[in-house]
Each structure stands twice: as C-alpha cells, then as structure tokens.
VOGU-3710 file (C-alpha; in Angstrom, 3 decimals, decimal comma):
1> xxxxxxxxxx> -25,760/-14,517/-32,592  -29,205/-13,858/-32,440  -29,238/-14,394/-28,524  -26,277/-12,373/-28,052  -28,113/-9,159/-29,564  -31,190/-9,801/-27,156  -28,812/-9,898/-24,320  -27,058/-6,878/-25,280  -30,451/-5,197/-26,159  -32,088/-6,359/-22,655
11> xxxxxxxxxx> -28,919/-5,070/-20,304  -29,003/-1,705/-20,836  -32,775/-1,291/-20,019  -31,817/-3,858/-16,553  -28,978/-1,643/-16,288  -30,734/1,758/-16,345  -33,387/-0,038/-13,832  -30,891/-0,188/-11,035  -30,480/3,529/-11,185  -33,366/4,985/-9,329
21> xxxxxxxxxx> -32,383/2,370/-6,506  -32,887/2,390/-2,328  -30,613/4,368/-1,282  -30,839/3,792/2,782  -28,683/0,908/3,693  -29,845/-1,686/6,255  -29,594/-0,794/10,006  -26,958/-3,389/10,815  -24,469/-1,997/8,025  -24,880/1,463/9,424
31> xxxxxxxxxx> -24,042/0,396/12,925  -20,875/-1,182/11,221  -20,272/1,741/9,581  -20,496/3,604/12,704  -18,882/1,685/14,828  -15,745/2,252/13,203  -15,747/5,444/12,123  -16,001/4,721/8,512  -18,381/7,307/6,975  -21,278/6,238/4,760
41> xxxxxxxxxx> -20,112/7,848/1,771  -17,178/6,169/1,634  -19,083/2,650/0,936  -20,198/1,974/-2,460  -22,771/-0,866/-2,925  -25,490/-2,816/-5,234  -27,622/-6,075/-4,592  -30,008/-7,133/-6,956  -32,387/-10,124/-6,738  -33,941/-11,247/-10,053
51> xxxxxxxxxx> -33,070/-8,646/-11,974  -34,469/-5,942/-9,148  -32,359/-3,635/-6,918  -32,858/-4,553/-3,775  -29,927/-1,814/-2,635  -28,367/0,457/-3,975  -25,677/3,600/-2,198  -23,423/5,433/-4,971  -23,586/2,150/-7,279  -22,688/3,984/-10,589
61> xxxxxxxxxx> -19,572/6,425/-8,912  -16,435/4,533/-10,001  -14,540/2,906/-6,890  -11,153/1,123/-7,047  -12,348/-2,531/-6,811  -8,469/-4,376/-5,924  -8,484/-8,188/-6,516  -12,677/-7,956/-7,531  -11,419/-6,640/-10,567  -10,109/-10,396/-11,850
71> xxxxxxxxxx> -13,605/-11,562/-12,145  -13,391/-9,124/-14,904  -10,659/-10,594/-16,428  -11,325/-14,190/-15,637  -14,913/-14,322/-17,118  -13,995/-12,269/-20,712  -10,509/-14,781/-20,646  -13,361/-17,577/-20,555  -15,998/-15,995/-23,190  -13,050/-14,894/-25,732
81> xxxxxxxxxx> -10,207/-17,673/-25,236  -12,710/-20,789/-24,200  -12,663/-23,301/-21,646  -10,115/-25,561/-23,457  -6,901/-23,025/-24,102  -3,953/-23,659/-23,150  -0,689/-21,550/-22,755  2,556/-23,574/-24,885  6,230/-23,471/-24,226  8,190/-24,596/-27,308
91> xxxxxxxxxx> 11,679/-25,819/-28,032  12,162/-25,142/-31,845  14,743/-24,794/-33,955  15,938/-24,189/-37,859  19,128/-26,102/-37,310  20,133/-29,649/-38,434  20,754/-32,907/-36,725  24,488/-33,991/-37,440  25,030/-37,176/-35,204  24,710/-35,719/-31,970
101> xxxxxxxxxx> 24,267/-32,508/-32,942  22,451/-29,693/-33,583  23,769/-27,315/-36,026  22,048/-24,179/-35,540  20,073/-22,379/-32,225  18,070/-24,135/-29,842  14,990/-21,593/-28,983  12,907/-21,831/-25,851  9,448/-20,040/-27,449  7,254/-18,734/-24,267
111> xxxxxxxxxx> 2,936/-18,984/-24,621  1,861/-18,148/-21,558  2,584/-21,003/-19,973  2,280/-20,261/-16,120  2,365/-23,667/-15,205  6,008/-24,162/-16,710  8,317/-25,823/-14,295  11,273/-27,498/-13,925  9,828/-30,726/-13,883  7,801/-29,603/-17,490
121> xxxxxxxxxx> 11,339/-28,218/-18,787  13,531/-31,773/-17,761  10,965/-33,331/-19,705  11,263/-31,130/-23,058  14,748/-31,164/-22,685  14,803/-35,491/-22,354  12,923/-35,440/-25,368  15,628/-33,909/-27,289  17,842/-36,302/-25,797  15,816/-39,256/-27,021
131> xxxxxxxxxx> 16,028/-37,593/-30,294  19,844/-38,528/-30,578  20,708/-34,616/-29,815  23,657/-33,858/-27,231  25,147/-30,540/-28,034  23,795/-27,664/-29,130  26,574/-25,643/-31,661  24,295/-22,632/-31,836  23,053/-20,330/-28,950  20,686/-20,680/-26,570
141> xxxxxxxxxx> 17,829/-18,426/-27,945  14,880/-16,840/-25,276  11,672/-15,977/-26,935  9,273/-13,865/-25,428  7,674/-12,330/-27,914  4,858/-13,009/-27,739  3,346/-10,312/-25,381  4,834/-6,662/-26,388  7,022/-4,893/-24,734  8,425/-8,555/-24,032
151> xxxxxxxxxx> 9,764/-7,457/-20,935  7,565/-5,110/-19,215  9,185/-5,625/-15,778  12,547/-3,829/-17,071  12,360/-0,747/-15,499  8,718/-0,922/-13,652  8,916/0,586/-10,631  8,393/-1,182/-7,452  4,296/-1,540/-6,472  5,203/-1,495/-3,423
161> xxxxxxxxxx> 8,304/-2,330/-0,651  8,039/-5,762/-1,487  8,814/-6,560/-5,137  10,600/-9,882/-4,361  7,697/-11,223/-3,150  5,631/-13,467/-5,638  2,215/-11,255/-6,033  4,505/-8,471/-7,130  5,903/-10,496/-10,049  5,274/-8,479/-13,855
171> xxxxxxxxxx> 4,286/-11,421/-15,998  6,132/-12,170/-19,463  5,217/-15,002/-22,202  8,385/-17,151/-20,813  8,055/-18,039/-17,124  10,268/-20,791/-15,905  8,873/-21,413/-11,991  7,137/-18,090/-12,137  11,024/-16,976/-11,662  10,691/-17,683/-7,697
181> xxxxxxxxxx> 13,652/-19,189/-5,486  12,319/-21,021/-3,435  14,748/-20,604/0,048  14,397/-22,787/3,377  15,842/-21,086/6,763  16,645/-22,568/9,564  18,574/-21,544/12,658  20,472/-24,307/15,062  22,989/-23,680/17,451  23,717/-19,908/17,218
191> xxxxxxxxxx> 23,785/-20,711/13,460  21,324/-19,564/10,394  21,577/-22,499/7,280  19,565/-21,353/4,186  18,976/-24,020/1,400  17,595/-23,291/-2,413  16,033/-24,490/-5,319  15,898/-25,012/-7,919  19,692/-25,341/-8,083  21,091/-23,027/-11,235
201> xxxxxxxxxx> 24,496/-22,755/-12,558  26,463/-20,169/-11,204  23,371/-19,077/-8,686  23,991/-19,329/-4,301  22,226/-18,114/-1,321  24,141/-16,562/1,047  23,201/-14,071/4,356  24,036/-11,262/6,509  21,299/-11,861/8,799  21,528/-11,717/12,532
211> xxxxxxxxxx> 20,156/-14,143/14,614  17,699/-12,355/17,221  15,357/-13,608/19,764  12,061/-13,547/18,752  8,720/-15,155/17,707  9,059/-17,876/15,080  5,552/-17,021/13,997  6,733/-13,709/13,363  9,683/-14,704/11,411  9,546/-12,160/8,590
221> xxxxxxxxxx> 9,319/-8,901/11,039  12,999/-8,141/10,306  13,112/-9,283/6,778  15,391/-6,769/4,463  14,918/-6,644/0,590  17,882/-9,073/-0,852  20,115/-7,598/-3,287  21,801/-9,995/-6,487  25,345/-9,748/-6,642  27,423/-10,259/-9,608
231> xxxxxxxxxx> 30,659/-11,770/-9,359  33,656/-11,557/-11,451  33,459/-14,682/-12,928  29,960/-14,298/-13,937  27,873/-15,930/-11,252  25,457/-14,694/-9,351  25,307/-14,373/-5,233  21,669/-13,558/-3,659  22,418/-11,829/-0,520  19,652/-11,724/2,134
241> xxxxxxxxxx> 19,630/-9,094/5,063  17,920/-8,500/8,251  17,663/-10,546/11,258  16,193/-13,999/12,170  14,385/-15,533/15,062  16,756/-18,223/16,936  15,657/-21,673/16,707  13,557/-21,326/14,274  12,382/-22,981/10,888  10,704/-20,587/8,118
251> xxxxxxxxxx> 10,227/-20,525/3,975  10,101/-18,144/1,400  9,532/-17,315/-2,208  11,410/-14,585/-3,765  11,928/-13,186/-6,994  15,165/-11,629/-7,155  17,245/-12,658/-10,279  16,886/-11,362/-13,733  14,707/-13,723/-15,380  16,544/-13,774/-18,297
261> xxxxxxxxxx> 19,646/-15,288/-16,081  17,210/-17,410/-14,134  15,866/-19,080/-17,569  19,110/-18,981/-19,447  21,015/-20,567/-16,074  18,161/-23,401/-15,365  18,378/-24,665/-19,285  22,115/-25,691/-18,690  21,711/-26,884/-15,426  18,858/-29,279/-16,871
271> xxxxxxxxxx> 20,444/-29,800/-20,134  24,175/-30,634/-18,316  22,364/-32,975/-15,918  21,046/-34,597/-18,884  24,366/-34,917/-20,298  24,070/-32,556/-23,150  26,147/-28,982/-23,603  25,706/-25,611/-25,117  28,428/-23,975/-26,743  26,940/-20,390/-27,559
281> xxxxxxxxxx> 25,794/-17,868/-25,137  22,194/-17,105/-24,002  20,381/-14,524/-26,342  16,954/-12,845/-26,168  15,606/-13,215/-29,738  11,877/-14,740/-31,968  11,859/-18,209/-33,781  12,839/-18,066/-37,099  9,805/-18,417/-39,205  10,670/-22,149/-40,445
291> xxxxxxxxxx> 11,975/-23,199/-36,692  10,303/-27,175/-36,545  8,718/-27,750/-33,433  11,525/-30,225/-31,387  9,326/-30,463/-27,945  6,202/-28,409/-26,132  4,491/-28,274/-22,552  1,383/-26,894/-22,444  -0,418/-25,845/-19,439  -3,945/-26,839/-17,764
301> xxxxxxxxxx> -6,955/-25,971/-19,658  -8,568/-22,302/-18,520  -11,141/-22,999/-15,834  -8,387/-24,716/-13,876  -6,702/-21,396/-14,070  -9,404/-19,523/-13,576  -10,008/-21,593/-10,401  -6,557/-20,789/-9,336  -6,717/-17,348/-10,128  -9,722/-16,853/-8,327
311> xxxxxxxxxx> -9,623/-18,805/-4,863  -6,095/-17,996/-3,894  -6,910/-14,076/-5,051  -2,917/-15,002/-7,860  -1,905/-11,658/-8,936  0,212/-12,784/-11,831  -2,028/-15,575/-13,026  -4,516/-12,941/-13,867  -2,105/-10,470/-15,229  -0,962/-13,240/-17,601
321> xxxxxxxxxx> -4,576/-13,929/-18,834  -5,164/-10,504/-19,327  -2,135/-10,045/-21,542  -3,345/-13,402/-23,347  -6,305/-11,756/-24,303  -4,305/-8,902/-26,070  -1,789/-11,247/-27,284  -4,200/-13,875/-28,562  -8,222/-12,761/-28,759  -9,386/-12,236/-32,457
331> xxxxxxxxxx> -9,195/-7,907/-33,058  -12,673/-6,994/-33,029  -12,286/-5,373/-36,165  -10,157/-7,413/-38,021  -11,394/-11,189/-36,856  -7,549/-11,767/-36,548  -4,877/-12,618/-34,229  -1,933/-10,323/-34,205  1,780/-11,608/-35,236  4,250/-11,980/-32,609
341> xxxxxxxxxx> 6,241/-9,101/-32,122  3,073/-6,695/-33,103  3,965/-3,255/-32,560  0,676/-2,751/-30,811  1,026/-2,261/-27,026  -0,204/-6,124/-25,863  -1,872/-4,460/-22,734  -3,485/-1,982/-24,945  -5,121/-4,775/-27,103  -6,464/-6,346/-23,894
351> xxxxxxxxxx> -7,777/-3,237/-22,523  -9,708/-2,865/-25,842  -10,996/-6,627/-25,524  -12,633/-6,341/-22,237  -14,509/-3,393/-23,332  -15,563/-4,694/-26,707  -16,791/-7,585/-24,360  -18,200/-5,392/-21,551  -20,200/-3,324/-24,861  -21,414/-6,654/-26,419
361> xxxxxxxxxx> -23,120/-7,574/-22,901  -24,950/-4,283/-23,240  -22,238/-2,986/-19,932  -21,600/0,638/-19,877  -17,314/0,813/-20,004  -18,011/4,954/-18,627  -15,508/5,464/-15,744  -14,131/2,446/-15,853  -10,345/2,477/-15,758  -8,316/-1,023/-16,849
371> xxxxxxxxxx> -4,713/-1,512/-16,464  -3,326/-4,917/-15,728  -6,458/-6,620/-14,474  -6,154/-7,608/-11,731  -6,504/-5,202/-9,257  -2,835/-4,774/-8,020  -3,119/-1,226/-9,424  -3,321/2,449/-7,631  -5,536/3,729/-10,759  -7,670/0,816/-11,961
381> xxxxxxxxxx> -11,474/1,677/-11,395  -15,297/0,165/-11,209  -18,607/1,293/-10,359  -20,694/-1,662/-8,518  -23,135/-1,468/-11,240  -20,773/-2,394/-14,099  -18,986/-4,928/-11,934  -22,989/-6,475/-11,075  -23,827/-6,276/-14,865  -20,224/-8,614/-15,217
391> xxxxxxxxxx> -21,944/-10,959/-12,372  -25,009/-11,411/-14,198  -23,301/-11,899/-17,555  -21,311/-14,697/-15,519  -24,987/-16,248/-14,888  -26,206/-16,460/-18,372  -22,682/-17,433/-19,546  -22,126/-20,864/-21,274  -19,288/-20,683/-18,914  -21,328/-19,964/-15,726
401> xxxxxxxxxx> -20,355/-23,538/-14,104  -16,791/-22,633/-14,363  -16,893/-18,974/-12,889  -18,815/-19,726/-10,742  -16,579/-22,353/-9,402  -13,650/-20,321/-9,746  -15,365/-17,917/-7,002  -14,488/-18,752/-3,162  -16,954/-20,399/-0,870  -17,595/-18,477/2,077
411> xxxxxxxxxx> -16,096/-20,108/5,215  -15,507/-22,763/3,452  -12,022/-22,066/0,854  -9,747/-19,519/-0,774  -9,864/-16,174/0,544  -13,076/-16,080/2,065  -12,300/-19,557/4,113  -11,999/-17,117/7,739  -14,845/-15,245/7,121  -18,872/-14,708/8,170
421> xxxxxxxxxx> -18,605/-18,692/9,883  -21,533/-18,080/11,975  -23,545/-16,204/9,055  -26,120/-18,348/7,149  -24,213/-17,117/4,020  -21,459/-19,329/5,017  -21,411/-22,482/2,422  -23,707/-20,748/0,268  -22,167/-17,808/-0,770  -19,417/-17,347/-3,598
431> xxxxxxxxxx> -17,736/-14,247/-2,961  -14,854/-12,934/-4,726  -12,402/-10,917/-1,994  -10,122/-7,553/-2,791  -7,538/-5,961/-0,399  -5,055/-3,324/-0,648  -3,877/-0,565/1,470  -7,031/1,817/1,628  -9,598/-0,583/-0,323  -12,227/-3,471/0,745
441> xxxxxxxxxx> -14,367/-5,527/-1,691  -16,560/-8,044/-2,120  -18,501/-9,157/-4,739  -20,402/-12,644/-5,952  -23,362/-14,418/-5,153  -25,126/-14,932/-2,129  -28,623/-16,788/-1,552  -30,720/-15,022/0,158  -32,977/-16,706/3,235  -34,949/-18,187/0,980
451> xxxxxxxxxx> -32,751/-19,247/-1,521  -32,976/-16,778/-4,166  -29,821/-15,504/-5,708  -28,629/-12,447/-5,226  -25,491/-10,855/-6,619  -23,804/-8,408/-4,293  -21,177/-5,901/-5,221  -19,632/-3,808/-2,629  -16,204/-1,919/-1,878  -15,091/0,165/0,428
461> xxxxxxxxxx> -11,999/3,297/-0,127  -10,937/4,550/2,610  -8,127/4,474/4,884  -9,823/3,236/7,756  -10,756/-0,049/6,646  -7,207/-2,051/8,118  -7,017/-3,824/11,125  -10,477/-5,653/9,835  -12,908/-2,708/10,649  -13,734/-2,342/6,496
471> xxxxxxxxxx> -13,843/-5,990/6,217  -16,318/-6,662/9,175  -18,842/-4,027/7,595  -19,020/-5,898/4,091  -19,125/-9,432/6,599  -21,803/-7,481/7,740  -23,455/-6,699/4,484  -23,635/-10,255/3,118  -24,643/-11,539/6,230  -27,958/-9,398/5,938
481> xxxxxxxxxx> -28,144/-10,608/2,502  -27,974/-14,248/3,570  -30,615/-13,316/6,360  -33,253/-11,211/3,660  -36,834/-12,309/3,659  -35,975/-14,741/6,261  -39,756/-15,701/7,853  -40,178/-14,505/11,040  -40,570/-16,894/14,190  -43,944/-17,724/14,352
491> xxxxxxxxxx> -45,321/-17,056/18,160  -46,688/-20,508/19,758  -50,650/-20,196/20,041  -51,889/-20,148/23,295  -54,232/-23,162/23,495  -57,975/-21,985/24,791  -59,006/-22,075/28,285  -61,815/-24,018/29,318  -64,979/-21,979/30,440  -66,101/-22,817/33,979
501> xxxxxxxxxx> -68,656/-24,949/34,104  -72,008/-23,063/34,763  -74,011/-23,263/37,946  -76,945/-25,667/38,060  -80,065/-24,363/36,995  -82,630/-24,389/39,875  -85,718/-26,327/39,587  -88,736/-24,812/38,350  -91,224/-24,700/41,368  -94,202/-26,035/40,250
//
C-alpha cells in the first residue's frame, strides 16, 4: 500500500517532466515524413529514457491509438483480475436425477470463457453422461448474464463492411467457438465444393458463387457478405455470394448465425451424438440461485491471454477482458463484485476501472476517451504521454514479465514479425502495433544502442498513412531509437612516419 502511494505520488511530477520536452524530431523521421507527404503535425510522439524525454512532438494532444489501446486493457486486466483468472463455462441445474433423467432445465452459464470449444463442450456434456443422465425433461437454458446488456451485438451496427469476419465479432459471456464457421472451398472441374464445421443441427453451407479465372492468392477479391436463411422447417441455410478463382483451394472464418442458434444447435448436436435428448426448446434465461454445479471448463490463466491478445493484435479477446473487468473487478467504492444481471451498464463499470487504475498510477485520464478497449473504435482516444505513463507502470508492475511478453518482438513474431529486419531494433524491441483506416501506432520498448530502455509511443492520424507510407515513418522512428547514442566509428590512427635520418656531421678540422 505504502509503495503504491509513492508511485502514485512520484508519476505526476515524471509526468509533468515530459511536458517542456524537444520538440524537433530527428532528421531521418522528417525525411519520412516528407517523403510521403504526411505533414508533421499529423504525427504525435514521446520517447523517454530513464525517466527523461528524450522526444517529444504534440505528446499530451489526444490521438486515436487503434490496437495500442489493448496494452491498456491488457495490463489493468493483469493488475485488477491477476495472473491466475480464469473465465468458467458451467452446466448447472436445480432439477433432479430420476434414472436417466433430469427433471428440471439443463443451463449452459457463460464466464468469459473465450477458449470454449467444441472439444471443451463434448467433454462437459460426457460428464453428464457418466453421471447416469440421458434426457433432459426441462429446456435447454442459455445464460449470459453475466456481462449487461447480455447481448450487446443485437442491433450494433456494422464497424465496418465486414462484420462476418472474426475481428468484427461483439463479445458476450457465452461463446461457443467464438461463434465462427469455419468453411473450406475448393474448386475442381468447373465445380466449387464448400465443407463446414463444426457440424450443427439443422445448419448447411450452400453457394451462389461463380467460378472466375483469377489469382488463387487473391481468392477473397470477389467475396460478397453471406446472408442466413431460414427455412420453413426451422433450419438454417448460410448462403455465400460472389465469385471464386478456378482451381483453387481457400479457408475462411465467418460469423454469420445468431449465436443464440449457433449455441442452442451445437448442444444437441453434441448431446445427440452422445446419445442423450432434449425435450424442451432453447431459452435465453440466469441460473436459478440453488442450480448445483453438474460440469465446468475453464479457460487458460490471464497472461496466456494476454499473450494472445497481444501478438496476434485479437480484437475480441480484448473486448472480452475489458468487459471482465466491469463484470468482475471489485467497485472501487464498494470493495465488491456486482451480481449477475446488475443493472449497471458492464462497459460502463470497465470504463470506470481503467481510470480508477490509470488515477492510482498517478496517470492523468484528461482527454482520454474508452469504449471497448481495444482499439476497433472510430472515437476511442490517447495522448502518447498517458499511453507512456501505462508503459512505465507495465515496468514497475509485479506483472512486468508477463506484459512484457505479451508485447511482439520486432522481426521476430506477432504483428511486428515483417517489420524494421535490417534495424538494430529488430530482436530487441517489443512493440505493440495499431492499424485502421486513417491511423498508425506503435508503442513499447526499444533498447537503445547502448542498451538502455526506452519506451516509445507514437501514432500517426491521417489518411495518408495506407499503402505502408505511415508505417515506414514510425519503422523509421524506432529504428533511430535502436541507433541513439550509438558510438561513433573511431578513425584508424595513422601510425608515425619515420624522420629521415640526418646528414653526417662533418669532422671538426683540427
């Protein structure tokens, strides 16, 4: 405790250091800048070596950080959850065991559990079996509850032209295969065959798409958005449009069917497969209060998710942390968890965590603008400086070996594996990538020449920065980072001539 009030006391003096910061940025940024057409004042940036700004170019104006924003969210899930929690999917029920069956509802509790599969559900599922249970004479009951609204993707509108795809997916306490179909395509003989899985009752693939002739590589170029059809007998037919190159082999994730279907559907499959049947219908609904605890899955520990959250850049693994914190951090003012089915907004308790957090660390919150956290947003904001104050916290974190590894290496893995290969950053560096239309970031650590840690914040809003020119000019950044203080080549000494020997002295005449 006492530690925690010297840190908070010592970062707003650090903080208020950075302020009267260099304000010229190095030479070979400029002529990145310049070179395409980005202006200056579009770049916001801070680096700071032990505790000093070494740069610093509109470093407290709030920017819109994309994907940076999740070390953010990863490092407070750390500090407030801890390393060892765990998301939990539940089967529960109030019912009792007749024989073979279970007299009552059979509910399917969500906890954040983004690694629950179909493999992890088969096993729950056996487990009842072993219990002695076959049918279920009750319904099938989906809890999601635990996050509020408990289904925030009803009605959302689309991020972008893609919502099928998988970094568009809204995030709810029960995700069963983080509600992706998983389709193979392949075109033989004048002829387009499209496989599935998982297989779900009532649930098939068909297409519309023509066969073209084009670049395999380039498969997706005349992709269409597919459309769910509902068919008179209940089941459901994905339809996929577009065309397709000929001779060709491709695969795809989409998310396209009501997750309540896709849950409810994959249960029975499972459960029939298993030999076991359902007689009521599937219903949205909360555990009753006595429900036993039949079966559970939980997930990998945090810093695994972190790592994955981090590297691969997973939109919905660090929406659902983000919600976790609202749904399960203590309140600040209470010291207590809320109940399931709180009428307090979930994302509005985890906006109020980070900045309790950000406060605590002594962080300014002014400007900053939080919505799902993690940077797949058109309003969230940053300013460098609060985003560097995050980085440092992530130093003097008990947690630091975690975020830290959670970070990509530079040409080395995750998003930053193509990147600055020839810089003497690459290796060294752990920097943390964002990308959206009109935004490039960076921010993490890099070493500087002579090994000194640096932490480097840096984004870029504009909409000149596709086609790589915004990226190259924050390569080019941490590249002079890497390169800082480097000793200069020391010039070879010219070894020293030998005089010519002198003339002989004449002889003294006598």
């Amino acid at each position: 405790m006492f530690r925690s009030r010297l840190l908070a006391l010592a970062f707003p003096a650090l903080l208020a250091a950075w302020l009267p910061a260099r304000a010229q940025l190095p030479a070979p940024v400029v002529g990145a800048l310049r070179s395409t057409t980005i202006p200056e004042e579009a770049l916001s940036v801070v680096v700071l070596r032990d505790n000093q700004t070494v740069l610093s170019h509109l470093a407290d104006r709030p920017a819109h950080p994309a994907s940076t924003m999740k070390l953010i969210t990863t490092l407070v899930s750390l500090d407030v959850l801890g390393p060892v929690f765990r998301g939990r999917t539940e089967l529960r029920s109030n019912g009792q065991v007749q024989g073979d069956t279970l007299k009552g509802d059979l509910v399917l509790r969500g906890g954040a559990d983004i690694d629950f599969t179909t493999e992890a559900l088969t096993t729950m599922l056996r487990s009842l079996r072993y219990q002695g249970i076959r049918r279920i004479d009750g319904n099938l009951v989906l809890d999601r509850q635990l996050f509020n609204p408990a289904r925030a993707d009803l009605g959302a509108p689309p991020f972008d032209e893609s919502p099928e795809s998988y970094y568009n997916v809204i995030p709810d306490a029960l995700l069963l295969n983080k509600n992706m179909l998983q389709l193979d395509l392949r075109s033989t003989g004048g002829r387009l065959k499209i496989s599935s899985l998982p297989e779900m009752d009532g649930v098939s693939v068909d297409s519309d798409m023509r066969l073209v002739n084009g670049d395999c590589g380039n498969w997706d170029a005349g992709w269409q958005h597919p459309d769910v059809q509902t068919q008179a007998d209940g089941r459901l037919r994905v339809m996929l449009h577009g065309t397709f190159p000929k001779n060709c082999v491709a695969s795809e994730s989409i998310n396209v069917v009501d997750r309540q279907d896709y849950v409810g559907r994959m249960v029975r499959t499972v459960w029939s497969a298993l030999g076991g049947t359902i007689d009521g219908s599937t219903i949205e609904g909360a555990a009753p209060s006595d429900a036993k605890l039949l079966a559970e899955h939980v997930s990998r520990a945090l810093p695994e998710l972190v790592r994955d959250t981090n590297k691969p850049s997973d939109n919905l693994l660090a929406r659902t942390l983000f919600l976790s914190l609202g749904a399960l951090a203590p309140d600040p003012v209470l010291g207590s968890r809320p109940l399931p089915g709180s009428l307090e907004p979930t994302l509005a308790r985890a906006q109020a965590t980070v900045r309790t957090w950000l406060r605590a660390h002594g962080i300014d919150d002014t400007g900053l603008v939080l919505e799902n956290g993690s940077g797949l947003s058109r309003i969230e904001r940053v300013t460098p400086v609060q985003l560097a104050g995050v980085l440092l916290a992530g130093q003097r974190s008990n947690w630091a070996p975690e975020f830290q590894a959670s970070m990509p290496i530079v040409a080395i893995d995750g998003t930053m594996r193509r990147r600055l290969h020839d810089s003497p950053a690459a290796g060294r560096a752990r920097m943390k990538t964002g990308t959206l239309k009109n935004v490039v970031a960076l921010a993490g650590y890099v070493p500087d020449a002579s090994g000194r840690q640096c932490v480097v914040v840096a984004m870029i809003n504009s909409d000149l920065v596709s086609n790589g020119r915004g990226r190259m000019v924050l390569d080019t950044l941490v590249d002079w980072v890497a390169r800082m203080d480097a000793p200069q080549p020391v010039q070879p000494v010219q070894p020293i001539q030998a005089l010519p020997a002198a003339p002989p002295v004449p002889a003294t005449q006598p």
